[in-house]
C-alpha positions as CSV (number, residue, x, y, z in Angstrom):
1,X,59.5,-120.2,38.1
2,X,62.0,-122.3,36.2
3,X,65.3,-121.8,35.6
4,X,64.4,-122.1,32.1
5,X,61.5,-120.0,31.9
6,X,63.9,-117.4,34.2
7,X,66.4,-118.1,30.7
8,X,63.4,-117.3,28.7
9,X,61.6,-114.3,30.2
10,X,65.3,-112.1,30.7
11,X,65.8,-112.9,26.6
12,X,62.0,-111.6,26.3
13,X,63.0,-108.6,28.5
14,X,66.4,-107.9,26.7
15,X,64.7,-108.0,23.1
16,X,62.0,-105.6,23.8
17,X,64.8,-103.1,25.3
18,X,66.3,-103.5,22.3
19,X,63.2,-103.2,20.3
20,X,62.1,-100.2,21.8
21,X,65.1,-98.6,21.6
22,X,64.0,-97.6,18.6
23,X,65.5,-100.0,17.0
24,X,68.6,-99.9,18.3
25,X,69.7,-103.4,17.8
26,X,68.7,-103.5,13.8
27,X,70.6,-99.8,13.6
28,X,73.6,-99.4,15.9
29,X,75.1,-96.0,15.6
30,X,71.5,-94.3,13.9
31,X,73.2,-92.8,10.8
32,X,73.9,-89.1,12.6
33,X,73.7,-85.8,10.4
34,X,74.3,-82.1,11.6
35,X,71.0,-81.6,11.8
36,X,68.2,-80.7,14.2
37,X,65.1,-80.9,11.2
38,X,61.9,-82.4,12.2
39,X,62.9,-86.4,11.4
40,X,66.7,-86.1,10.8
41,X,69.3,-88.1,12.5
42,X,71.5,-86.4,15.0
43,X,74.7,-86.9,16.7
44,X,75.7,-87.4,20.3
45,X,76.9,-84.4,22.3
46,X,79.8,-84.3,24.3
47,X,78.8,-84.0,28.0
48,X,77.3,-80.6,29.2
49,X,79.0,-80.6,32.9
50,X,77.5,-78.9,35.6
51,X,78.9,-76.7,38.4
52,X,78.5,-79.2,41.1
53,X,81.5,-81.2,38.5
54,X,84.3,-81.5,41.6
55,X,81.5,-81.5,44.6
56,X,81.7,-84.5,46.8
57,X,78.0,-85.6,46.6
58,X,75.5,-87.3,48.9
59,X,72.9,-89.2,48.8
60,X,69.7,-90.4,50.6
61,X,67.0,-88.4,51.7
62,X,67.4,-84.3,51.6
63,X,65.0,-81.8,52.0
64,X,64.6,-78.4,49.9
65,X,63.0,-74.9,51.0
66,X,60.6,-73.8,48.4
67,X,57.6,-71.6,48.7
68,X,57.7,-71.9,52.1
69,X,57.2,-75.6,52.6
70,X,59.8,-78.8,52.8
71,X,60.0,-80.9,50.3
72,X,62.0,-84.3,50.0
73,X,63.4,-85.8,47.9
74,X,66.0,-89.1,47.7
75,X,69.0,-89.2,45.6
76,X,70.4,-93.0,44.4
77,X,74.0,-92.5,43.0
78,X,75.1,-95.2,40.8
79,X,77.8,-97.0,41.8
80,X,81.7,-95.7,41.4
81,X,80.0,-92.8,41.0
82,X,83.2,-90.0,40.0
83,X,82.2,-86.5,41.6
84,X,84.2,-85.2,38.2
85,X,82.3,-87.2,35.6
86,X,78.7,-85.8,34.1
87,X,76.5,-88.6,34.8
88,X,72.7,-89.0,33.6
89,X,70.0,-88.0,35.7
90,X,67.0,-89.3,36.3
91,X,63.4,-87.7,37.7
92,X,61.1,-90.5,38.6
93,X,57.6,-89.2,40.1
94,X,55.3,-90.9,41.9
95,X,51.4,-91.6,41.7
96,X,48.8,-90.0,44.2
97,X,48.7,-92.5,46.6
98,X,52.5,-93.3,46.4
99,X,55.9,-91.9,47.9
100,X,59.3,-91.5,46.8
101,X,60.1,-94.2,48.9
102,X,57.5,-96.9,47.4
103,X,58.6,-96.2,43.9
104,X,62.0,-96.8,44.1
105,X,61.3,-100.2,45.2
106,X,59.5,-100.7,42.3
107,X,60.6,-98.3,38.9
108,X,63.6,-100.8,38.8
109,X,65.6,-97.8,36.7
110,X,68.5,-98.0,38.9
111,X,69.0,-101.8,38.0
112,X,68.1,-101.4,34.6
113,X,70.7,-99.1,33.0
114,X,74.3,-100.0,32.1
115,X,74.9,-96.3,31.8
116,X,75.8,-94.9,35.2
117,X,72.9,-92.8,36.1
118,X,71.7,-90.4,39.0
119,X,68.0,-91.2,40.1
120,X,66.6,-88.9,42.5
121,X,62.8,-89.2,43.2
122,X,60.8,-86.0,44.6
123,X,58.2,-86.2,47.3
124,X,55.0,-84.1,46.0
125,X,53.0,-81.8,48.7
126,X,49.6,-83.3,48.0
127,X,50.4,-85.3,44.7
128,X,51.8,-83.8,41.3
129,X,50.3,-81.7,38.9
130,X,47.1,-80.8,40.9
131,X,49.3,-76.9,40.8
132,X,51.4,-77.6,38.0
133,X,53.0,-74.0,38.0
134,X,53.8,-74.4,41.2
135,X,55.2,-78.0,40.5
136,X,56.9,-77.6,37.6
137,X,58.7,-74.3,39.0
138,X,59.8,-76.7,42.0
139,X,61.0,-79.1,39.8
140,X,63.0,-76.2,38.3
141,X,64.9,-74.9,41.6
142,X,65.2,-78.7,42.3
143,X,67.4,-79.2,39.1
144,X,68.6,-76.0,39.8
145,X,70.0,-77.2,43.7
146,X,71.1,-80.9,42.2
147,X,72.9,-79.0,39.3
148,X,75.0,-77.2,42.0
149,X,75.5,-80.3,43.9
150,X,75.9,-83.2,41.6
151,X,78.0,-83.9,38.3
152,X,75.0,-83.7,36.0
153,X,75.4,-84.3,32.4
154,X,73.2,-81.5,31.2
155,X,72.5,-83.6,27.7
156,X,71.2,-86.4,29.6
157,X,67.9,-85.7,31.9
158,X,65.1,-87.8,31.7
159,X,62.1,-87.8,33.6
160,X,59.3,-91.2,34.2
161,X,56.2,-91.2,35.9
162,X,53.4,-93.2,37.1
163,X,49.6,-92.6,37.2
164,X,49.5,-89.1,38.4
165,X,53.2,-88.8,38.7
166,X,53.1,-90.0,34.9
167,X,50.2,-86.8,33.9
168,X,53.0,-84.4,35.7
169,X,55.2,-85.5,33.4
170,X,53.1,-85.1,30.6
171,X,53.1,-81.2,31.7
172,X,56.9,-81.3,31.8
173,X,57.0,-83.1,28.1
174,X,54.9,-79.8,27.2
175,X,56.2,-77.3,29.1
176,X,59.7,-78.2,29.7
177,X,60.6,-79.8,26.7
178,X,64.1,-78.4,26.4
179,X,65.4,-79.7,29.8
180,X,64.3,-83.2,29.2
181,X,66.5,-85.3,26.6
182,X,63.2,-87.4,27.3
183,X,60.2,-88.4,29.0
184,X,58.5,-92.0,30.1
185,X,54.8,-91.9,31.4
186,X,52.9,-95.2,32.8
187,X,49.4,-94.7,32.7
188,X,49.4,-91.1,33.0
189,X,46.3,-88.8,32.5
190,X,46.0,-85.5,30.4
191,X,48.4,-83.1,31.8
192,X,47.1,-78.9,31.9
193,X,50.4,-76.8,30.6
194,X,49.4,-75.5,27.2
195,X,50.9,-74.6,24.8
196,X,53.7,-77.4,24.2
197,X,57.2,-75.8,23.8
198,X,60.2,-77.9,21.7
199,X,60.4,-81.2,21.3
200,X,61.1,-83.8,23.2
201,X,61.6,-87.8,22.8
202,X,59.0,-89.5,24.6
203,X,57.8,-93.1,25.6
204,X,54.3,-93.6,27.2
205,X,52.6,-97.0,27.9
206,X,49.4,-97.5,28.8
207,X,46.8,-100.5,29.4
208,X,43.6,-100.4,27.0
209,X,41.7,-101.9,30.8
210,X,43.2,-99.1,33.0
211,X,40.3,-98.6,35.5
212,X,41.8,-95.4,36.9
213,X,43.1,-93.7,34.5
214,X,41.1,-93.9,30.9
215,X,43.0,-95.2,28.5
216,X,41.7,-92.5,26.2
217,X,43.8,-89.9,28.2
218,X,46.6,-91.6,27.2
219,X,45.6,-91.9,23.5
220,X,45.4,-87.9,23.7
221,X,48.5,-87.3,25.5
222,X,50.4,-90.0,23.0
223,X,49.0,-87.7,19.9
224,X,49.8,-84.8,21.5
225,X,53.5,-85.5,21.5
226,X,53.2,-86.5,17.9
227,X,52.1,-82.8,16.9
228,X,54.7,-81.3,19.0
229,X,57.5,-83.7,17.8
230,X,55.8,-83.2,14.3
231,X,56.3,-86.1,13.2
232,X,54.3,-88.4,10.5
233,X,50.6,-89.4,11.4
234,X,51.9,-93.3,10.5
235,X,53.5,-96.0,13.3
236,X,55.3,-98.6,13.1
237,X,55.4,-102.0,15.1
238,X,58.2,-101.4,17.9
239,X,57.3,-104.4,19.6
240,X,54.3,-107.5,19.7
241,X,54.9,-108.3,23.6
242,X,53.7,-105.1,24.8
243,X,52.0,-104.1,21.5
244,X,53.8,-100.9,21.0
245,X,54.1,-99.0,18.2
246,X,56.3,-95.8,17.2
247,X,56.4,-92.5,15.4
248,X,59.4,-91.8,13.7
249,X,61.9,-93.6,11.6
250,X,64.4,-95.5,12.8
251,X,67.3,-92.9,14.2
252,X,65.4,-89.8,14.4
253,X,66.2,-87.6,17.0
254,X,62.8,-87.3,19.6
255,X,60.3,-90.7,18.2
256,X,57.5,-91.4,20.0
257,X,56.7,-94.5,21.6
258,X,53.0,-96.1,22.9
259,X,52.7,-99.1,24.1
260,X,48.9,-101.0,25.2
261,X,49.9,-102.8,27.8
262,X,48.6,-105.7,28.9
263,X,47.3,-106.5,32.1
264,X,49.3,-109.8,32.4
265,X,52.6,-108.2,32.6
266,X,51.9,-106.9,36.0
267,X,53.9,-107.7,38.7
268,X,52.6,-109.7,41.5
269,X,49.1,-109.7,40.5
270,X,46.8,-108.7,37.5
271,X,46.1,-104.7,37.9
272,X,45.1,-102.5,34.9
273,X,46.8,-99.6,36.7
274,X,50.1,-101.1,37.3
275,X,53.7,-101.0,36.5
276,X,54.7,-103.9,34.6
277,X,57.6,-106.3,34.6
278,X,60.1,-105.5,32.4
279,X,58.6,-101.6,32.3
280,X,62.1,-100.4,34.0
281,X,64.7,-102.0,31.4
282,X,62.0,-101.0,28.5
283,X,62.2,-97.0,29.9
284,X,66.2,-97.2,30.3
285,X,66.5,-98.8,26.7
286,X,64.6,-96.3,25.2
287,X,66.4,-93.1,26.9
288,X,69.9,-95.0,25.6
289,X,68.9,-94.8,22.1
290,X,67.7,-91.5,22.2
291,X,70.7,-90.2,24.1
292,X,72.6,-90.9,20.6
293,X,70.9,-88.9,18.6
294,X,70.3,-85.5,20.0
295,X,72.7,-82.8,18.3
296,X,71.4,-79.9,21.1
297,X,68.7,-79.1,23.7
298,X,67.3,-75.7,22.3
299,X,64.6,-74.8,24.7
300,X,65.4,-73.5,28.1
301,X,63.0,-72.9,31.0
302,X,63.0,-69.2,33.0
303,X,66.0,-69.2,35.5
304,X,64.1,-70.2,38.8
């Protein structure tokens, strides 16, 4: 690749952060109300500091006792990270046949931010979602342990997935909508939790081709979020590249973004069931807008 075509491609990647952002770019600061209405703009919290505030932390692989079994997960700490600052945190979940350790060479969330940001990527006991109770109440103890051990920034967790990883965190957009300030899935499937709970922001993408996943799982997942945002039956052209579109004007609080993506933006070779380039910076762009424009998280799982 040329260093012009490198020039050109990182000013491709940069605009559609930007673009899906939700139009971050075209509306810096989102016009904030003191309002939580379906479709109003919102202010930023302060940071929500958590008891681990003042904890030295560490990172790399650790290992957590729940329902009887071990299960890892990896912590990435951003750098300078201050034990007394509440930093963003980041669930990333991997696919069926993938590990915690094979997506975090390729999500590319911890390069992408600006913001420092936690990462921590959980290791499934026979893939996500296939017991979602039982998944979604580790994934409560988990926050529950990294809460206690890390400065969190209550305000500010996310959660991404891919392929089956992505369909667990469709059941977590449903079912734990209140913990999540929002939620990315790449070519996730239908997720089981029923009924939805809150609202939550959410950016899914999804390739028309997908051979493993049907695309129309994603369509249904994508409209799903619109109900339980409740926001307007009418898109809006977010960005041509990756032919997204999104629900909600420009500054309100929890849009929804879906993007068809296109083969050709796969890394290393053409694969309908992929992570694309540019997929990391376009997930970290969009939890930065939305991070600006949540006045309160009012749903709250059961204690684990």
């Amino acid at each position: 690749m040329t260093a012009m075509n490198v020039l050109l491609r990182a000013g491709r990647l940069a605009a559609l952060a930007c673009l899906l952002a939700v139009a971050a770019c075209a509306a810096p600061g989102g016009g904030s109300r003191s309002t939580t209405a379906p479709g109003a703009n919102v202010a930023q919290l302060p940071p929500l500091p958590t008891s681990g505030c003042g904890i030295p932390a560490a990172e790399g692989t650790q290992t957590l006792k729940f329902q009887g079994a071990s299960w890892r997960y990896i912590v990435d700490l951003p750098s300078g990270y201050d034990k007394s600052r509440p930093t963003r945190l980041i669930l990333a979940f991997h696919g069926r046949t993938g590990t915690a350790e094979k997506v975090k060479t390729y999500f590319d969330l911890e390069g992408s931010t600006a913001r420092p940001a936690i990462v921590v990527y959980p290791q499934a006991q026979g893939g996500w979602g296939g017991r979602a109770d039982r998944d979604m109440a580790y994934v409560d103890t988990l926050l529950a342990r990294l809460k206690a051990t890390l400065c969190v920034d209550q305000n500010q967790i996310f959660a991404a997935g891919h392929s089956m990883g992505g369909s667990f965190v469709n059941d977590l957009s449903c079912g734990r909508a209140g913990v999540f300030r929002a939620t990315a899935v790449v070519a996730g499937g239908i997720g089981s939790v029923r009924p939805c709970q809150g609202e939550v922001a959410a950016i899914l993408l999804h390739n028309p081709k997908d051979n493993m996943v049907p695309y129309s799982q994603g369509i249904t997942e994508r409209d799903k979020r619109i109900a339980q945002n409740r926001l307007a039956a009418t898109p809006v052209e977010a960005d041509a590249a990756f032919r997204c579109k999104r629900w909600g004007k420009t500054g309100i609080a929890d849009p929804v973004v879906f993007c068809d993506l296109p083969s050709t933006f796969n890394r290393k070779r053409p694969y309908s069931h992929g992570w694309p380039d540019g997929t990391g910076p376009t997930i970290i762009g969009f939890f930065d807008r939305v991070t600006d424009q949540r006045i309160q998280l009012t749903e709250r799982p059961p204690a684990p």
